[in-house]
gemmi code that builds the backbone of each chain (N, CA, C; Angstrom):
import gemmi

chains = {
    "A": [
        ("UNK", (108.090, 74.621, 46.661), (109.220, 74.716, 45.739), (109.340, 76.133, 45.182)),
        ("UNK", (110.619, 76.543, 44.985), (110.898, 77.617, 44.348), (110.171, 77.821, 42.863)),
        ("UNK", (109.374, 78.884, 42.231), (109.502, 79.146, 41.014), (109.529, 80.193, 40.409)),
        ("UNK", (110.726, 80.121, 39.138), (111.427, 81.038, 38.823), (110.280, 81.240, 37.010)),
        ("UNK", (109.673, 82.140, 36.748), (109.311, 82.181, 35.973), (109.368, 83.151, 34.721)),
        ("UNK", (109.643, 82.232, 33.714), (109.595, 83.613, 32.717), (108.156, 83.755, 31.823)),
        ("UNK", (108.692, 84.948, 31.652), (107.438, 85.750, 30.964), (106.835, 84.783, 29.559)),
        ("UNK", (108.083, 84.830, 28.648), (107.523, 84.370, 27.324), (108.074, 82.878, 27.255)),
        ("UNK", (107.608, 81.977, 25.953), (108.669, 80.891, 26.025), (108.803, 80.817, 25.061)),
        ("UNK", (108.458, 81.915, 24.085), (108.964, 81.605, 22.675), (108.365, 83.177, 21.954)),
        ("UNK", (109.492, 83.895, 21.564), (109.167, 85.045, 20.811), (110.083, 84.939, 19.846)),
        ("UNK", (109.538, 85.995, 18.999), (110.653, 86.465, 17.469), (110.339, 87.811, 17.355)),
        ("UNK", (111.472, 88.307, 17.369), (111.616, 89.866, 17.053), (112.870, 90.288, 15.986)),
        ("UNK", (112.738, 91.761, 15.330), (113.585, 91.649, 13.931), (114.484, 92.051, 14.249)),
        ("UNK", (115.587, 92.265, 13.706), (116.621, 93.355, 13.979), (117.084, 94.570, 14.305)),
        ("UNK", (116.735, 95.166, 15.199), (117.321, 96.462, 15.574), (116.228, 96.783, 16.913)),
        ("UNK", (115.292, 95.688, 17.132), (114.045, 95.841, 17.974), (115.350, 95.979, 18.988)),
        ("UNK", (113.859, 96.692, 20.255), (114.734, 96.679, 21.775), (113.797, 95.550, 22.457)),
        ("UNK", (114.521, 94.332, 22.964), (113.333, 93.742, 23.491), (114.054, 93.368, 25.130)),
        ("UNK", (112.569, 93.115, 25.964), (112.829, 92.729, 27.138), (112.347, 91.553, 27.430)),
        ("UNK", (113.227, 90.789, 28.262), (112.760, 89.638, 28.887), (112.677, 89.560, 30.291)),
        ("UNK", (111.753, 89.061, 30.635), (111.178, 89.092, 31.881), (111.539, 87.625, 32.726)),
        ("UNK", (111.688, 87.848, 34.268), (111.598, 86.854, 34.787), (111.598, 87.224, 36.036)),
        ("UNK", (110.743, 86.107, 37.148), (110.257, 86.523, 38.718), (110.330, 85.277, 38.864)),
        ("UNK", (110.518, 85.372, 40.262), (110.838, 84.221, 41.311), (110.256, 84.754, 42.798)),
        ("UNK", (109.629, 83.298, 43.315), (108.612, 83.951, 44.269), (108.903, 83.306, 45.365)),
        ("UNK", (109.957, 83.224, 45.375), (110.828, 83.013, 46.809), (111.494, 83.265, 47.844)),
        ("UNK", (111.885, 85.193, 47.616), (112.086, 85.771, 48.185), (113.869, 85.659, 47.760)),
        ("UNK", (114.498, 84.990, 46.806), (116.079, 84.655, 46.781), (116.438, 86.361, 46.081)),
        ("UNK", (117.635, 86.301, 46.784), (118.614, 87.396, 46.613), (118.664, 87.670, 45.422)),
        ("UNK", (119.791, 86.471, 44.953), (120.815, 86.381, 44.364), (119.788, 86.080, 43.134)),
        ("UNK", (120.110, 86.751, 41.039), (119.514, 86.091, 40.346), (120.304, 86.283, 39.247)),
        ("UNK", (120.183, 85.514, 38.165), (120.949, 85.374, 37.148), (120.939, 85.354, 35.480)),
        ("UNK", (121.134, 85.716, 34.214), (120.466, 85.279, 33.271), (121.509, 84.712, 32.566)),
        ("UNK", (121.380, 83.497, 31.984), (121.885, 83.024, 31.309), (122.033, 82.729, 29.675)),
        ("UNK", (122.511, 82.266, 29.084), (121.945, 82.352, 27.186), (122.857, 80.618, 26.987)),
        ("UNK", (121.490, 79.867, 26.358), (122.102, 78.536, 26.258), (122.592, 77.885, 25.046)),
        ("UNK", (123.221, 77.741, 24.523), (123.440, 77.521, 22.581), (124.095, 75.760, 23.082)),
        ("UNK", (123.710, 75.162, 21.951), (124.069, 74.375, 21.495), (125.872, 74.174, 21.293)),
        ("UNK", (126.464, 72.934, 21.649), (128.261, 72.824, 22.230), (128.707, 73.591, 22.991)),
        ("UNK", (127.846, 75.120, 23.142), (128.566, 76.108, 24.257), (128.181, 76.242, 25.594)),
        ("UNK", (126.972, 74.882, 25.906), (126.270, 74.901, 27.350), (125.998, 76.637, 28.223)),
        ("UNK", (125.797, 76.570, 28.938), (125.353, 77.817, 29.695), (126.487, 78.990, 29.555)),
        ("UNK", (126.074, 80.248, 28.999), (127.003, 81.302, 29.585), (126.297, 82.504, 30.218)),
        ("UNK", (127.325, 82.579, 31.208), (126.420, 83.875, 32.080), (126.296, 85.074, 31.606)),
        ("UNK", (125.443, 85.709, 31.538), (125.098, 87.004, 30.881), (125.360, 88.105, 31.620)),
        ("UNK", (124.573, 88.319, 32.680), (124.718, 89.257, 33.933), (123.905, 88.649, 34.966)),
        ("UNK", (124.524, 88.739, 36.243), (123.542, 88.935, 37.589), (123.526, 89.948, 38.490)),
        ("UNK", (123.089, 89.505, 39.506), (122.502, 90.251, 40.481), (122.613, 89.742, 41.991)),
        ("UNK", (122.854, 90.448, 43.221), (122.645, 90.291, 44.304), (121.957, 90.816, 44.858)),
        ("UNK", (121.332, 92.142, 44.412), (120.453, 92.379, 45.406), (119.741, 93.657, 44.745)),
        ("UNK", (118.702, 94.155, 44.949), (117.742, 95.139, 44.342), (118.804, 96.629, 44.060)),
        ("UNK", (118.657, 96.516, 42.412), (119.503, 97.721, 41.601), (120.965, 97.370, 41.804)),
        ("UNK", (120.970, 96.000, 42.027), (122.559, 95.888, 41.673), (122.830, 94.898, 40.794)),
        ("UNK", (123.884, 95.328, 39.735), (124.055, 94.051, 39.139), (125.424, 94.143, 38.634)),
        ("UNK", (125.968, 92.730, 38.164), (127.166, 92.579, 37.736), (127.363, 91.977, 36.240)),
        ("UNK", (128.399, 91.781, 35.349), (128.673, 91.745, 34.204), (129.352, 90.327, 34.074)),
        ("UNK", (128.182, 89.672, 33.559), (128.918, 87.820, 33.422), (129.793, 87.768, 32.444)),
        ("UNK", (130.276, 86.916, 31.860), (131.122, 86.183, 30.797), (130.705, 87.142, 29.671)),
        ("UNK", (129.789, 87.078, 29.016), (129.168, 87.524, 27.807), (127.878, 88.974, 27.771)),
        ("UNK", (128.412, 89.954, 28.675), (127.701, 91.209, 28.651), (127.455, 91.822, 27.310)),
        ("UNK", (128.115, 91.276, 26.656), (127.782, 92.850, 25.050), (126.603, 92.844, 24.642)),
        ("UNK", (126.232, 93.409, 24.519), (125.253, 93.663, 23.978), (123.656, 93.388, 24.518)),
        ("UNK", (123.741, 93.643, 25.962), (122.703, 93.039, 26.850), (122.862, 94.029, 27.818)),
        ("UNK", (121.749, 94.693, 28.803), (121.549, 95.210, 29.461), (120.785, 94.803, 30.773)),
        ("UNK", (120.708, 95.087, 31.664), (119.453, 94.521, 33.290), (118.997, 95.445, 33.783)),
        ("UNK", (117.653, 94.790, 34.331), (117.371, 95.965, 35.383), (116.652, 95.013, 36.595)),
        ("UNK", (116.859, 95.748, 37.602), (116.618, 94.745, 38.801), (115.954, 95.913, 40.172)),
        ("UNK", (114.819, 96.491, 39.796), (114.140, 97.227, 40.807), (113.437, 96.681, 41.358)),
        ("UNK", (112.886, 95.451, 41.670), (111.869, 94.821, 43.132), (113.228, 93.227, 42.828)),
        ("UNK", (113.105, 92.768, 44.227), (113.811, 92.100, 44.985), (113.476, 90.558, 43.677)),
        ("UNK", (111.917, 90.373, 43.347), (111.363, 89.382, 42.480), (111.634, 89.272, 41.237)),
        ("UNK", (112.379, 90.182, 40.818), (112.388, 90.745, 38.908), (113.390, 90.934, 38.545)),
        ("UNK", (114.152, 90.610, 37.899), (115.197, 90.868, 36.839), (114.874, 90.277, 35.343)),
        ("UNK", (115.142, 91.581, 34.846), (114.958, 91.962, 33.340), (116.139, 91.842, 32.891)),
        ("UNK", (116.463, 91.421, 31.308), (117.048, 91.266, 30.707), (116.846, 92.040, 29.274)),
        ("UNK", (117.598, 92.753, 28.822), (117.341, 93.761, 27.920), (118.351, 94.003, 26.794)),
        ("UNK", (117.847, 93.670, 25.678), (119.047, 94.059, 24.565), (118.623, 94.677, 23.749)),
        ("UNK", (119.087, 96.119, 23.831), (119.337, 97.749, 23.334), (118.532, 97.230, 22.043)),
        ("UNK", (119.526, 96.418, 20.677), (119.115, 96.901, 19.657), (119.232, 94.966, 19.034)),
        ("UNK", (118.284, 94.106, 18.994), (118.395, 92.674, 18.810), (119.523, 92.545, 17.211)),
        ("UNK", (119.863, 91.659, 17.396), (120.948, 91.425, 16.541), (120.705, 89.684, 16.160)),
        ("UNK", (120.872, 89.142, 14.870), (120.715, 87.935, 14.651), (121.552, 86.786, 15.574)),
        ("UNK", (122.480, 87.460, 15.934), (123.504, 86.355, 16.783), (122.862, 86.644, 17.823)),
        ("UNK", (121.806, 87.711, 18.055), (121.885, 86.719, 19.542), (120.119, 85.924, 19.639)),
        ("UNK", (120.313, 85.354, 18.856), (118.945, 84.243, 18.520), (119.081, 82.979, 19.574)),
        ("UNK", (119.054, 82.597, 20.488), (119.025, 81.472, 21.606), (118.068, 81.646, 22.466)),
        ("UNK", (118.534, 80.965, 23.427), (117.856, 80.253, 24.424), (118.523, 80.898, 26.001)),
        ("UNK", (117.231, 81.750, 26.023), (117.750, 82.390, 27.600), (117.017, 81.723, 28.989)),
        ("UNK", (118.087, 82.129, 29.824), (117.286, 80.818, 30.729), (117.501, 81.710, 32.244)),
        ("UNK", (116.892, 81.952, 32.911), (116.907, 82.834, 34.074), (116.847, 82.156, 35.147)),
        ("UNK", (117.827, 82.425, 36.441), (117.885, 81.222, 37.349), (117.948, 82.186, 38.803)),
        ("UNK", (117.839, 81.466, 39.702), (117.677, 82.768, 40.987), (118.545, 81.676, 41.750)),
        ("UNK", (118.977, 81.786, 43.624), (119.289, 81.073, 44.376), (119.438, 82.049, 45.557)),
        ("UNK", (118.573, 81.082, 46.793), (118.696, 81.905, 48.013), (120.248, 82.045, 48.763)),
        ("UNK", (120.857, 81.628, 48.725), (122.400, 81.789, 49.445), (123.365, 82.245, 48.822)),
        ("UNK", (123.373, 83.125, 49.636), (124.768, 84.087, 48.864), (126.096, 82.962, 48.697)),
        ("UNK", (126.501, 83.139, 47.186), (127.266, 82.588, 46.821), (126.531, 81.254, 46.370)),
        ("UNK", (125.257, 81.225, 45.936), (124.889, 80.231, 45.526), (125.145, 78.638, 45.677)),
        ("UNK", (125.708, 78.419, 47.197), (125.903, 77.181, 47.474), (124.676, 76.254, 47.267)),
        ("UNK", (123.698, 76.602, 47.106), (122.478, 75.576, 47.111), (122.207, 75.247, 45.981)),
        ("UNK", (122.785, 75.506, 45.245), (122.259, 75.552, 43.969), (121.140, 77.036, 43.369)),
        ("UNK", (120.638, 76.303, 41.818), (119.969, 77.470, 41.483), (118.815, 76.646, 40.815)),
        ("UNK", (117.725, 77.839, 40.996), (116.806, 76.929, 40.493), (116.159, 77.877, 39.078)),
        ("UNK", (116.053, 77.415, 37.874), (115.796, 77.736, 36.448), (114.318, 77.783, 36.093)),
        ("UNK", (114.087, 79.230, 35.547), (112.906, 79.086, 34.412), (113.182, 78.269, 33.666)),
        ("UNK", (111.983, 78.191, 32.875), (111.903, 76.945, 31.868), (112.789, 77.552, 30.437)),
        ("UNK", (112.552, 78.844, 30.331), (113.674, 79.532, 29.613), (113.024, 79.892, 28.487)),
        ("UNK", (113.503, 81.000, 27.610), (112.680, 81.768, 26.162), (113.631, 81.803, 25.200)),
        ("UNK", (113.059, 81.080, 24.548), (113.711, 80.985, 23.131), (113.325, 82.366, 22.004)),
        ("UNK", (114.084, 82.917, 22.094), (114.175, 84.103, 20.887), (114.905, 83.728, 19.734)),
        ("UNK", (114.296, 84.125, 18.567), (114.482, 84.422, 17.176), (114.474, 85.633, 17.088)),
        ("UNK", (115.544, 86.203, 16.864), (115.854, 87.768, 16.029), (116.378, 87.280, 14.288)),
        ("UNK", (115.456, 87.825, 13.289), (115.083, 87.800, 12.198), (115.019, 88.904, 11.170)),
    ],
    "B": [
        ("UNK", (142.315, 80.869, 31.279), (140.741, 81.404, 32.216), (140.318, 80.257, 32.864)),
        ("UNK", (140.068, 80.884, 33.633), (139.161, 79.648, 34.384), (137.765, 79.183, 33.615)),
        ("UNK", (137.830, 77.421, 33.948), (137.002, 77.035, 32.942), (136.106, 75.516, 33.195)),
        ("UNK", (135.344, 75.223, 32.533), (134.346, 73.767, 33.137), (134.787, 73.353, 31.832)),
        ("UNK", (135.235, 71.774, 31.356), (135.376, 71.179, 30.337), (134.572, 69.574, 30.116)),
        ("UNK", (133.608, 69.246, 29.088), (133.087, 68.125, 29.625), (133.617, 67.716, 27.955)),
        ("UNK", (134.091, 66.139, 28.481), (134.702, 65.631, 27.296), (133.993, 65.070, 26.499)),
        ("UNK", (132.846, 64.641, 26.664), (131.917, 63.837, 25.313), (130.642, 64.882, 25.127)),
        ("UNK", (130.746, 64.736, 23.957), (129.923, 66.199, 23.219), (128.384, 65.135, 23.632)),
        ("UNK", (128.686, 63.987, 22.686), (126.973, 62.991, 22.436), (127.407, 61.736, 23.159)),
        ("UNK", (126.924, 61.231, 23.788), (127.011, 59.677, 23.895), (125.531, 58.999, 23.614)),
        ("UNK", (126.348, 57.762, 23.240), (125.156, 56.929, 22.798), (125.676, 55.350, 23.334)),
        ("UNK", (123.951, 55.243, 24.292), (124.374, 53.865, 25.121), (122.916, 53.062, 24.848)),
        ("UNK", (123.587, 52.014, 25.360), (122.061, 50.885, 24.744), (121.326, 50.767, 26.268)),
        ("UNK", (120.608, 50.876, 26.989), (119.402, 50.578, 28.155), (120.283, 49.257, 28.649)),
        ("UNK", (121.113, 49.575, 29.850), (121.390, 48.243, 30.772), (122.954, 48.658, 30.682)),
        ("UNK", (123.996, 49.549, 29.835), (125.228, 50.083, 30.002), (125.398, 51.296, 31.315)),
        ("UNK", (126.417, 50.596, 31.051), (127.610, 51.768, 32.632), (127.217, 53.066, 32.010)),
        ("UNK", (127.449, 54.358, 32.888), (127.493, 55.769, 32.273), (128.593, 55.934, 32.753)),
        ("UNK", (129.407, 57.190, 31.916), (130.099, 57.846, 32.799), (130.728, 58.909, 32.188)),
        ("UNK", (130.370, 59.969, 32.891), (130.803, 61.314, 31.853), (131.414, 62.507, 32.818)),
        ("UNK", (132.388, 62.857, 32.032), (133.377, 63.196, 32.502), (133.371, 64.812, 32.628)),
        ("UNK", (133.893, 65.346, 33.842), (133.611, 66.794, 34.002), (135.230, 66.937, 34.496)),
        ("UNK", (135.945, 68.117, 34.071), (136.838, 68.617, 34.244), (136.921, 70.302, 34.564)),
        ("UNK", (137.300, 70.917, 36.302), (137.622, 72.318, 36.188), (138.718, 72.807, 36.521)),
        ("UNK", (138.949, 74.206, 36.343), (140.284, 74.770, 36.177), (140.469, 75.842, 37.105)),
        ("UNK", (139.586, 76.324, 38.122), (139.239, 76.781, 39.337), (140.631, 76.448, 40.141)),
        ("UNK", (141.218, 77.320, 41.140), (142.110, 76.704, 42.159), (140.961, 77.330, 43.546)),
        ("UNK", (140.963, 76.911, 44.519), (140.917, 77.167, 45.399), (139.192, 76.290, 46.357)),
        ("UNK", (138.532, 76.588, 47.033), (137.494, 76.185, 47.201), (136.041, 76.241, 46.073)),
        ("UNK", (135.691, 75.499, 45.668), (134.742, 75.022, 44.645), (133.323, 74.332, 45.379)),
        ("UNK", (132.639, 74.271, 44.905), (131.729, 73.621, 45.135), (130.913, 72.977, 43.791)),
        ("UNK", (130.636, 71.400, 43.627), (130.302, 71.368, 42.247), (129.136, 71.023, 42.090)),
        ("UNK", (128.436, 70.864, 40.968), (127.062, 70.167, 40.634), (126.912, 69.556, 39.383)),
        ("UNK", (126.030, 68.891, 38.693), (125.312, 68.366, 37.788), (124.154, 68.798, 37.655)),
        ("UNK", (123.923, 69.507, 36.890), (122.497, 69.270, 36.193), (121.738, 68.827, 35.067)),
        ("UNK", (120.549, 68.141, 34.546), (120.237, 67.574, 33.836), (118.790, 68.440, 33.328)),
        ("UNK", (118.899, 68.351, 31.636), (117.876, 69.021, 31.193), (116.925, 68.093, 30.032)),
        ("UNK", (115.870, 67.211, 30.621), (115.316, 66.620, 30.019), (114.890, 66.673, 28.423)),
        ("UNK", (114.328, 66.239, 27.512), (113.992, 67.129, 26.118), (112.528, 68.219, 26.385)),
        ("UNK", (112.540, 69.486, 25.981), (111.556, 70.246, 26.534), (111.278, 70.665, 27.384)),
        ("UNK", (112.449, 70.313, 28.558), (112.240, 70.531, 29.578), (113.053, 71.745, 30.645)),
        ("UNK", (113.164, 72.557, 31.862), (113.519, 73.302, 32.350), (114.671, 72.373, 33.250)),
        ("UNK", (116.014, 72.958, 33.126), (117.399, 72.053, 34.032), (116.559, 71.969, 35.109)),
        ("UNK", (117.825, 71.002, 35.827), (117.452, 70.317, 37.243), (118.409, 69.679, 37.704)),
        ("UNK", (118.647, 69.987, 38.963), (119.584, 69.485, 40.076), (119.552, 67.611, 40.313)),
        ("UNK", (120.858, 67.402, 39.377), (120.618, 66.300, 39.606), (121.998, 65.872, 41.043)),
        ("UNK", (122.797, 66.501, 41.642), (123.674, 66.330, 42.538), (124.506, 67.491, 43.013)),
        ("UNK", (124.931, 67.278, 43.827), (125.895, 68.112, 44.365), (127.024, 67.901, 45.114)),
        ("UNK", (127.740, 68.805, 45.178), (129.077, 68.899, 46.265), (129.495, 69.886, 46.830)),
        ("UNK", (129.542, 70.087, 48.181), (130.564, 71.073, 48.545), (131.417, 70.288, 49.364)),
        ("UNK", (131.440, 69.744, 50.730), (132.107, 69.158, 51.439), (132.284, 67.355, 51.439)),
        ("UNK", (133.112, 67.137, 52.607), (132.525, 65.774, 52.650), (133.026, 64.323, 52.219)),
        ("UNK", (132.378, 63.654, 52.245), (132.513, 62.435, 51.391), (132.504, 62.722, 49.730)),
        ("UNK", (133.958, 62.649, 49.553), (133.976, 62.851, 47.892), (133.312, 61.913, 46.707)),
        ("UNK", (132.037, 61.125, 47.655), (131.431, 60.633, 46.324), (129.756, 60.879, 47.034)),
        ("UNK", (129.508, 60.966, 45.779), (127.988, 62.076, 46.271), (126.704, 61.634, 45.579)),
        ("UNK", (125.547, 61.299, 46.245), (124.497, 60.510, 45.575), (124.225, 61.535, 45.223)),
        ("UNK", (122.968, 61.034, 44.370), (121.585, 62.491, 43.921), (120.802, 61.767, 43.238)),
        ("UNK", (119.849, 61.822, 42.575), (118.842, 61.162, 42.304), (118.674, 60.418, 41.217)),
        ("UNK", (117.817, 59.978, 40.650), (117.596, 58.704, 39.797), (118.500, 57.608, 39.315)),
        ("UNK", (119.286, 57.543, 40.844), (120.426, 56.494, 41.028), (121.992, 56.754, 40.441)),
        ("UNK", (121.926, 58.074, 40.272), (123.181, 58.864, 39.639), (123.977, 58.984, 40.550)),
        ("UNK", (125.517, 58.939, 40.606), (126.682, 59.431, 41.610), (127.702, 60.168, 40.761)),
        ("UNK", (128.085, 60.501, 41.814), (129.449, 61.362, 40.885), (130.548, 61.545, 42.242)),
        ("UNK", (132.190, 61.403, 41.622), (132.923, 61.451, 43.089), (133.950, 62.878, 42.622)),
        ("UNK", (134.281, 63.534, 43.107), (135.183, 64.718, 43.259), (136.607, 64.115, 43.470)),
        ("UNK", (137.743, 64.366, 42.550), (139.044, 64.022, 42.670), (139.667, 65.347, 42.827)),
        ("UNK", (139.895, 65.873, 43.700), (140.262, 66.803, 43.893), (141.999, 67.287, 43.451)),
        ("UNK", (142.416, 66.185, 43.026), (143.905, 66.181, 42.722), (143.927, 66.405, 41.173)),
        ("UNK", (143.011, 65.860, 40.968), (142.833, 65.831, 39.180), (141.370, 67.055, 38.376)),
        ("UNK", (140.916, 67.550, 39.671), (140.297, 68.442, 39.439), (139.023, 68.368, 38.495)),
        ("UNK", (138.260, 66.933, 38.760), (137.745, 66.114, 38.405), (136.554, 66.040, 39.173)),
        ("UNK", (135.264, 66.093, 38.564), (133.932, 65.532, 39.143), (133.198, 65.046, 38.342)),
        ("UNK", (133.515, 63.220, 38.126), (132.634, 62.560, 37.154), (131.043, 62.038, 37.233)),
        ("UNK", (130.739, 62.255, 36.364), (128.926, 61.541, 36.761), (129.002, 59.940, 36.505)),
        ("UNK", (128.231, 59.337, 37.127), (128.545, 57.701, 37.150), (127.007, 57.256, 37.557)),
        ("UNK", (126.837, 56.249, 36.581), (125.426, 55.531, 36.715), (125.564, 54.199, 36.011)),
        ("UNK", (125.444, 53.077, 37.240), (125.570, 51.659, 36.542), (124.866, 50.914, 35.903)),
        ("UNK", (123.800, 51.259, 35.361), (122.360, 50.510, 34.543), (122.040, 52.040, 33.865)),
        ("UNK", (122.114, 52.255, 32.859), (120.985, 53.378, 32.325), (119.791, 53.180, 31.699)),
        ("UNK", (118.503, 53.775, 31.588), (117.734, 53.651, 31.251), (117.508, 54.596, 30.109)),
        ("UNK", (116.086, 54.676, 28.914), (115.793, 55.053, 27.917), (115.318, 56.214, 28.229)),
        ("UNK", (115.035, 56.495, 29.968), (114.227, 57.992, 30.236), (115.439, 58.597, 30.735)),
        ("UNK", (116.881, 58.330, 30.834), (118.046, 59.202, 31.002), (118.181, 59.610, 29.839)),
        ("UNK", (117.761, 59.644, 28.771), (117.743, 60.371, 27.527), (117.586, 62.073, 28.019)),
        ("UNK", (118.979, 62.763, 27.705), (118.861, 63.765, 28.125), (119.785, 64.712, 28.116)),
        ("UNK", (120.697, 65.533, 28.377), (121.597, 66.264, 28.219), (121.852, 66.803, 29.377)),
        ("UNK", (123.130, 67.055, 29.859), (123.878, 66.636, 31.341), (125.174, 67.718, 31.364)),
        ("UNK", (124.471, 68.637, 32.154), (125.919, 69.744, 32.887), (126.463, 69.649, 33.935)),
        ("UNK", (127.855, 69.713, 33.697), (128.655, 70.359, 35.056), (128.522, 71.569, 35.450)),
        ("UNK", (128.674, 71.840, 36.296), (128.932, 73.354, 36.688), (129.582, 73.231, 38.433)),
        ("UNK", (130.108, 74.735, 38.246), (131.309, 74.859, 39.361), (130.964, 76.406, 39.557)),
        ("UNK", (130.626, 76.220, 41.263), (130.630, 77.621, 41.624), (132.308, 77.707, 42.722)),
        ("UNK", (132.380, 78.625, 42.238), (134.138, 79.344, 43.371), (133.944, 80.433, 44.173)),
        ("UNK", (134.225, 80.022, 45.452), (134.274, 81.620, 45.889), (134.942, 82.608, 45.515)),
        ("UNK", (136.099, 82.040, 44.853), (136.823, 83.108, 44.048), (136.241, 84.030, 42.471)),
        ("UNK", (135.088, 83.885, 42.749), (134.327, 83.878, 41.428), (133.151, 84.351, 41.979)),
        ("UNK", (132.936, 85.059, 43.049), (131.833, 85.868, 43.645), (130.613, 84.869, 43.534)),
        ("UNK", (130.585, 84.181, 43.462), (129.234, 82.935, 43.134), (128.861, 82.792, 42.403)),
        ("UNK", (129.398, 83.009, 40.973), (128.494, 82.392, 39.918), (129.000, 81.044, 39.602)),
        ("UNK", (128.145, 80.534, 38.975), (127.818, 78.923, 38.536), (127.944, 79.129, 36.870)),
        ("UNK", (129.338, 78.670, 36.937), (129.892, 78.135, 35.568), (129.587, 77.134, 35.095)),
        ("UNK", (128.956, 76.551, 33.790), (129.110, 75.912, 33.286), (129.490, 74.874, 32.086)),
        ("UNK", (130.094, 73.716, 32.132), (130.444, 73.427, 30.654), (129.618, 73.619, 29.837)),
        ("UNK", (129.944, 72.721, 28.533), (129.297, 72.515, 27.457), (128.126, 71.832, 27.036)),
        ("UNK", (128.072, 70.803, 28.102), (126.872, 70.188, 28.256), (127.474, 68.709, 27.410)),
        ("UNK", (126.774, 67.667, 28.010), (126.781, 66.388, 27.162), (125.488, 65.651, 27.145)),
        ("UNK", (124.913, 65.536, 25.179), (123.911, 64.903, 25.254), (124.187, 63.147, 25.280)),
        ("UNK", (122.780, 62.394, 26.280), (123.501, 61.088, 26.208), (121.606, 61.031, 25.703)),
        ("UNK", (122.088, 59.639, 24.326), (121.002, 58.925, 23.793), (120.914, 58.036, 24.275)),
        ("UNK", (120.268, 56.836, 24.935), (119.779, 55.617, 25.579), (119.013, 55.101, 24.717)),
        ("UNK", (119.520, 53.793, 23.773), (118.637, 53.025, 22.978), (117.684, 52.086, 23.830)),
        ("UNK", (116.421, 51.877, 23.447), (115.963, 50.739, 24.050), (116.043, 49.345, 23.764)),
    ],
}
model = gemmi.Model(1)
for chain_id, residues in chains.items():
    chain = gemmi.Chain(chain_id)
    for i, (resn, *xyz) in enumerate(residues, 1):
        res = gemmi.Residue()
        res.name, res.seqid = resn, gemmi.SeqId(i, " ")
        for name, pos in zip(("N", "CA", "C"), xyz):
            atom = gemmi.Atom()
            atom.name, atom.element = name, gemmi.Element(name[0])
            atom.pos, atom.b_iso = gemmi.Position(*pos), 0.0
            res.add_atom(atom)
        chain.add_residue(res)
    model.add_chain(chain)
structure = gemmi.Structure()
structure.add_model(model)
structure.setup_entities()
């Protein structure tokens, strides 16, 4: 089975921190994704990726940054933490371009910015 | 904008009731859809899919869902529920017109009394 793993599953950092979130998948899939999960607003896409140092700008880019240098890793990075963005990030990968197979999810990191 | 809409925020069913929860998208063109389900504490999971085919589509723990393609419609359907479907339940819709990402609604939590 695919697994997509993240680094932390529960941090708190204060306001103006730069923090990174980590996540690898050891499957060799292309394609990867990060997501941010809130409560009535189900999944929104943050940014992804197709392929090593490339990435694209999901639904909800502000204030979030990536980096994607080995084929296994995409980082998720926000410059300067801000209280709104206190949720639930959830990092998902999928081998087929265009994600017909579905995707398969870290268990996901809950941040508190405080 | 293009969009995933799921109409019941909470449901609440007693152990031995019909399910059925409703997914609505706003996509034109080729789609491919899914369900996923995120236990309490737990990391999502593929509970079905669609791309082609027979527009009604098994997947696991006795769950179906059929694609109305006229009404732009892919409902989840389960005729007995149980107290371990306690859980919270996404649509999502990938488009090729949408470079492959996997949209998703809002999510619907369903409670199962015993």
């Amino acid at each position: 089975d695919v697994k997509v793993t993240q680094s932390s599953r529960y941090l708190v950092k204060r306001t103006g921190e730069k923090v990174f979130l980590e996540c690898v998948q050891d499957m060799d899939h292309e394609n990867m994704f990060w997501y941010r999960q809130d409560p009535g607003l189900g999944l929104r896409l943050i940014y992804f990726s197709y392929d090593v140092k490339m990435k694209e700008k999901g639904d909800i880019p502000e204030g979030y940054s990536v980096s994607r240098e080995k084929k296994e890793r995409f980082s998720l990075i926000l410059e300067s933490a801000s209280t709104n963005q206190t949720s639930m990030y959830l990092c998902a990968s999928s081998q087929v371009p265009q994600g017909n197979y579905g995707y398969t999810f870290g268990s996901g990191t809950r941040l508190t910015v405080v | 904008a293009q969009s995933v809409s799921q109409h019941n925020h909470h449901v609440i069913l007693s152990e031995a009731a019909s399910l059925e929860l409703g997914c609505n998208y706003s996509y034109g063109g080729t789609v491919n859809l899914f369900w996923y389900v995120q236990y309490p504490g737990q990391h999502l999971q593929l509970l079905l899919k669609y791309f082609s085919g027979d527009p009604l589509v098994k997947g696991i723990k006795g769950f179906e869902a059929e694609f109305i393609k006229s009404k732009f419609s892919f409902n989840l359907r389960k005729p007995s529920v149980q107290w371990s479907d306690t859980a919270e339940y996404f649509c999502a819709v990938n488009s090729y017109n949408q470079g492959g990402k996997l949209i998703f609604g809002q999510g619907t939590e369903l409670s199962v009394k015993p």
